[in-house]
N, C-alpha and C positions, 0 to 999 in steps of 0.2 A: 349424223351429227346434227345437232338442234340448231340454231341461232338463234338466238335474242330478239327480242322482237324490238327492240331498237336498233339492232342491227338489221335487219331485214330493211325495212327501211330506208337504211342510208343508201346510194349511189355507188359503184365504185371508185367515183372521181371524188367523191366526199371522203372515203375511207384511205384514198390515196395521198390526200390532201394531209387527213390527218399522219401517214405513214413519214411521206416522204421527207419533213424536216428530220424527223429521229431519225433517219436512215443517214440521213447527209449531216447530222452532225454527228451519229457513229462513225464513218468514215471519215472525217475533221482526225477523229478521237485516233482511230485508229492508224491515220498519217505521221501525228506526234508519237504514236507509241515505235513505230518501224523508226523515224529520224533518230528517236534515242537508240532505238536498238543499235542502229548502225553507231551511233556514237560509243557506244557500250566497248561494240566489235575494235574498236581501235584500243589503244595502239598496235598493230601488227609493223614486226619486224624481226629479223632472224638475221643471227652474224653468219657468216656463211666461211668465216676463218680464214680469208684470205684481203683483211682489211675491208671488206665490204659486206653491208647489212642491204639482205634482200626484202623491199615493201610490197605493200599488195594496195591500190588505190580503192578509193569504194566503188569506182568502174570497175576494176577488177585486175587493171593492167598489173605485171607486175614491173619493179624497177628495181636495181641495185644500183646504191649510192655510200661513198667510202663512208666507215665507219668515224673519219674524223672529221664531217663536213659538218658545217655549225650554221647552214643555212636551207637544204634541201632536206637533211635527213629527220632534223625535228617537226619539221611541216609535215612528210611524209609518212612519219611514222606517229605523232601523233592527231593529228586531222584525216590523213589520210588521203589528201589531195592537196596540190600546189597552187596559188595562186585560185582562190576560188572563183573570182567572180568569171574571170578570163574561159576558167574551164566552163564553168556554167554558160560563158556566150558561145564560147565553139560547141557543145554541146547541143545548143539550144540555135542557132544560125548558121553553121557553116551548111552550105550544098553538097549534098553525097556525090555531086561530078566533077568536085573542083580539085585540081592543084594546088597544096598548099607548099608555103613555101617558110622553114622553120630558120629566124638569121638568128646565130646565137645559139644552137640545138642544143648548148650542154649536155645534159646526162640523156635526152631524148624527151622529156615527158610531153609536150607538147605535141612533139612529132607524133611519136605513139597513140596520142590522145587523136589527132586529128585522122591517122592511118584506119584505126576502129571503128572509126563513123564514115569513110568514105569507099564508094563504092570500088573493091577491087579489081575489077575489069577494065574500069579505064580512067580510075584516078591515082594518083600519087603523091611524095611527099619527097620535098626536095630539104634535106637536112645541109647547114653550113655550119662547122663549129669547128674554130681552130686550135682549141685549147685541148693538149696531147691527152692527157687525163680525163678530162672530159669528154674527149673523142673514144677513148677506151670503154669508158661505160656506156656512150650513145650506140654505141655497134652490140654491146654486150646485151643491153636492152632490146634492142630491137631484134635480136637471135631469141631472148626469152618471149616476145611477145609476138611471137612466130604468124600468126593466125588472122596478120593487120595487112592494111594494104601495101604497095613495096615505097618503099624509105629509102631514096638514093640520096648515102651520105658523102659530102664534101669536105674536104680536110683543109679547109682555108678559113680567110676570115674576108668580109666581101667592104671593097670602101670605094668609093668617085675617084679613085686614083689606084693606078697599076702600082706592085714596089711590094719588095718586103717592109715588115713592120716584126719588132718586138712584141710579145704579150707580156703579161702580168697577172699570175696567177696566187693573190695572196692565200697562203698556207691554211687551209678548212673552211675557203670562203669560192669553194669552184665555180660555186653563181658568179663569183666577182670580178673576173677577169678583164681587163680590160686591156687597150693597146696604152693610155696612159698610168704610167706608176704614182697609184695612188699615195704612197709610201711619202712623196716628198709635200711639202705644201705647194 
């Protein structure tokens, strides 16, 4: 094969000079083309017939969350993750040796989120969620999402003070639970 006798010429630091911005702005190009693809890929979600529609996160965890929840399942199902920036810091900062510790576990995704990233030899995840419904799907979750590190779940709710307490789980809001009833003014 010939070369140009301007090309002969050139250096290869000169030839790579000229290479290297097209290169890195093809891959700019082709970062935006994958972010939409993944947006393309959503919504995923599937009833599963027994009141709950099972999601798939762009991590890949999967979750099931009741088919009438009117705050975790539209996030879920159409974003594909909860809580973005939150997921993006434990993603991006948590230590693969640490203990985490989930107050509030609801449906698990946190937990789960945290269990995938950390080392299962000798870290773990301490889940606390006292809301009965919500504790059903945190266990259910964590049986589908098999393959994370271990999830020791708690069926309480954690406060500075010993003692039962009431919760308050308003009707398709199982994010919302509280121990005060939001109901009253």
């Amino acid at each position: 094969m010939s070369v140009p006798d301007n090309e002969s010429s050139r250096s290869p630091a000169e030839m790579n000079a000229e290479l290297i911005p097209g290169l890195l702005a093809e891959i700019k190009s082709l970062r935006k083309d994958v972010a939409n693809l993944t947006k393309l890929a959503a919504p995923f979600g599937a009833y599963m017939g027994d009141g709950t529609v099972l999601t798939q996160t762009t991590t890949g965890l999967r979750f099931y969350v009741y088919s009438d929840d009117q705050i975790l399942l539209p996030k879920l199902i159409g974003n594909r993750v909860w809580e973005p920036s939150v997921t993006r810091h434990i993603h991006r900062y948590m230590p693969r040796d640490l203990h985490f510790i989930d107050v509030g576990a609801n449906i698990g995704y946190f937990s789960c989120l945290a269990a995938s990233l950390l080392d299962r030899s000798i870290a773990q995840v301490m889940a606390f969620e006292p809301n009965p419904r919500a504790l059903k799907l945190l266990r259910r979750n964590i049986s589908i999402n098999w393959s994370i590190a271990k999830i020791e779940v708690h069926d309480c709710a954690l406060s500075n003070a010993s003692g039962e307490i009431d919760i308050f789980v308003p009707v398709r809001l199982i994010g919302n639970a509280s121990m005060f009833d939001m109901r009253t003014p």
